[in-house]
C-alpha positions in Angstrom: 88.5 114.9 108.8 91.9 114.8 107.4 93.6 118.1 106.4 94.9 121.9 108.2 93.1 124.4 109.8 93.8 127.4 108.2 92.8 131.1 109.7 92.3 133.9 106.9 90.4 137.3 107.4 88.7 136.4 110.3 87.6 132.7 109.1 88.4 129.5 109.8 88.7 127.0 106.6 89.8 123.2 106.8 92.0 122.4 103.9 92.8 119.3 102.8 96.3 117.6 102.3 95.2 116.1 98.9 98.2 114.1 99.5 97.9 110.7 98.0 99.2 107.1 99.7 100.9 104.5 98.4 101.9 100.8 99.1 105.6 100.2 98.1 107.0 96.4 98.2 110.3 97.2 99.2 112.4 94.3 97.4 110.7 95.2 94.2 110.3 98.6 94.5 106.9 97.9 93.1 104.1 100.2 93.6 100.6 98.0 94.9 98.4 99.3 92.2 96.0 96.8 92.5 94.7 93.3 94.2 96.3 91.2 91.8 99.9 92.8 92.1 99.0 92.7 96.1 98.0 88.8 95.6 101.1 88.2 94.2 103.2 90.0 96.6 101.3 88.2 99.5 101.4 85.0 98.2 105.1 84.8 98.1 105.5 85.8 101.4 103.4 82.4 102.6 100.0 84.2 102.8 97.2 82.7 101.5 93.6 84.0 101.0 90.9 83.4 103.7 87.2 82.1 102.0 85.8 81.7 105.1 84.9 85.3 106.3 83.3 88.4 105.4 82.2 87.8 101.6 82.4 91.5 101.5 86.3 92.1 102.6 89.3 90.0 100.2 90.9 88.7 103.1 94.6 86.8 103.9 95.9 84.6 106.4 99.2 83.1 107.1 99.6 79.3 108.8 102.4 80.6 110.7 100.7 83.2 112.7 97.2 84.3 114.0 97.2 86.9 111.4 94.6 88.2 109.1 94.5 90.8 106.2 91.3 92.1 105.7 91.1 94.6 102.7 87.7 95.9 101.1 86.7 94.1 97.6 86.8 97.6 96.0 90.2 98.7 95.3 89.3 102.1 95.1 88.7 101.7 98.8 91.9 100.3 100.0 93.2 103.0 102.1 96.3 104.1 104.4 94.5 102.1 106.8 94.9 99.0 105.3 98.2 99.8 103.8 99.5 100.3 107.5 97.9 96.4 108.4 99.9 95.4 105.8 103.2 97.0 106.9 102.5 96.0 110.3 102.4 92.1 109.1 105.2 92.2 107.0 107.8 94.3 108.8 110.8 95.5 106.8 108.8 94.0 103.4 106.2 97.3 102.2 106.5 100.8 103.2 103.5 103.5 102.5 104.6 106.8 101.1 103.0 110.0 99.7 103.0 110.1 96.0 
């Protein structure tokens, strides 16, 4: 339950920050709008994709590292979540910021 409290005429009322997130490759500038963009991004950085998991999650490792990206299939469900993996991964590379 994301959002603020707020206290008017006796009752209590959550409302939310419709704030929304973003992935933002750095270098680029780019905004992640969508897996392909994402694919790209990742790919250049020596990540590859990962077959042999979840056939419900897009998913990316790297050979350098025990790492692993797992995202949902559905775009519309990537979240600040997974944007945050990503940062996390590739410090200094993608930065998540309110639109």
């Amino acid at each position: 339950m994301a959002g603020v409290w707020v206290f008017n005429n006796g009752v209590y009322r959550l409302e939310s920050g419709a704030r929304r997130r973003v992935l933002e490759h750095l270098p680029s500038g780019e905004v992640v709008a969508s897996y392909s963009s994402l694919d790209r991004i990742l790919k250049g950085l020596g990540w590859e994709r990962y077959y042999g998991g979840d056939p419900d999650l897009y998913q990316f490792h790297k050979h350098s590292s025990i790492d692993l990206i797992s995202l949902p299939k559905d775009f519309s469900k990537f979240g600040s979540v997974h944007m945050y993996d990503i940062v996390v991964k590739n410090p200094n590379v993608f930065h998540v910021r309110d639109m």
